[in-house]
C-alpha positions in Angstrom: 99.3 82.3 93.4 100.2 83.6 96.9 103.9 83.9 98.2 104.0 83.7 102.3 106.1 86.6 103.2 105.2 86.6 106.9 107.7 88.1 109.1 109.5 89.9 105.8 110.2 93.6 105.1 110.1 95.2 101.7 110.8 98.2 100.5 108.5 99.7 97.5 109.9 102.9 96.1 107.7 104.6 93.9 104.5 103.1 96.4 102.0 106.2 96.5 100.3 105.2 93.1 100.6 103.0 89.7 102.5 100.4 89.8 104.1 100.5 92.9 101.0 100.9 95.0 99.8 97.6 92.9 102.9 95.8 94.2 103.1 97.3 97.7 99.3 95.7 98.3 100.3 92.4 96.6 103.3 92.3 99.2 100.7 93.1 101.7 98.2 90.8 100.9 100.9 88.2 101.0 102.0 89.3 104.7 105.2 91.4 104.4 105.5 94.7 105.8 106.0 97.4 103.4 108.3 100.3 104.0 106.1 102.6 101.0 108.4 105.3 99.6 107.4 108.0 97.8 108.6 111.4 97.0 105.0 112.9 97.8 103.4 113.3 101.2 100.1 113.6 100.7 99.8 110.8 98.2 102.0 108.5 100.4 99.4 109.5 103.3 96.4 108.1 101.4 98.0 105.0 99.6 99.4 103.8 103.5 95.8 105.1 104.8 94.4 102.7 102.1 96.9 100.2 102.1 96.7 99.4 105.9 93.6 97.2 105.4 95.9 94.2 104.4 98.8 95.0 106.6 101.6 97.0 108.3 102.5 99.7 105.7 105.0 102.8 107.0 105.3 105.8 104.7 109.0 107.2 104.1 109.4 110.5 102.4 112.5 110.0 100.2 113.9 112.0 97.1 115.6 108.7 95.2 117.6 110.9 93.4 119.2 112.1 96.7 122.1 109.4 97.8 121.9 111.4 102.0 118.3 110.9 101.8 118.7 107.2 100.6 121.1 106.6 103.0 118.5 108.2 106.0 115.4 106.4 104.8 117.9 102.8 104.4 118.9 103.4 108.1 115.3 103.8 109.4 114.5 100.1 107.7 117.7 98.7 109.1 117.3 99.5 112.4 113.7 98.4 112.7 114.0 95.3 110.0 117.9 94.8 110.2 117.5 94.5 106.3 114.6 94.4 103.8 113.7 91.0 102.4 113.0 92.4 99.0 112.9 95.5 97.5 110.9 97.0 94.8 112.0 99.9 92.5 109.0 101.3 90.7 110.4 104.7 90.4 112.3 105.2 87.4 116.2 104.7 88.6 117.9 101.7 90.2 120.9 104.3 92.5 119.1 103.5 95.2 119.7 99.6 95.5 123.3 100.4 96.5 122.6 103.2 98.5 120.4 101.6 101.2 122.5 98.6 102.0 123.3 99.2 105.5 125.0 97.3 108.4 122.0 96.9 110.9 124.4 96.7 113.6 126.0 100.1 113.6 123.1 101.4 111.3 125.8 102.8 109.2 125.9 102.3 105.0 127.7 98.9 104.4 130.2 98.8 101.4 127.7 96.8 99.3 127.5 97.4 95.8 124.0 96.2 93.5 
């Protein structure tokens, strides 16, 4: 079973490897564009480098545990995607469901509350 996600965002925390890689490529395959975040550089390099044969993946650099750095990663999907279409927490903590709800008109954190 295929889901058409064409023309969606989603954001896959978690993305570089496991679980979250497994679900960023499924997103993929199903035509969504994956914002893959990952609290490793090199391993978010390869998965994207990987990942890009079945679509438009962009690798963020985020510490989840860090609310300022959820808040900067949020604001760089908002102002390209206004808001992700679904969102995928693979990395152990759901903080940061609240933390990247953004206004994509003033890119600024909306008072939005998961």
């Amino acid at each position: 079973h295929q889901y058409d996600l064409t023309s969606r965002h989603a954001v896959v925390t978690g993305g570089a490897q496991g679980i979250g890689r497994a679900i960023a490529e499924r997103l993929l395959r199903s035509g969504a564009a994956v914002w893959l975040w990952d609290h490793d550089p090199a391993a978010a390099a390869e998965a994207c480098a990987a990942l890009g044969a079945f679509g438009r993946v962009t690798p963020v650099i985020v510490d989840i545990a860090d609310a300022a750095t959820l808040r900067l990663a949020g604001g760089a999907v908002a102002s390209v995607s206004g808001s992700a279409a679904c969102r995928s927490s693979s990395a152990c903590t759901s903080r940061w469901v609240s933390s990247v709800a953004h206004d994509a008109s003033t890119n600024a954190p909306s008072s939005a509350r998961a």
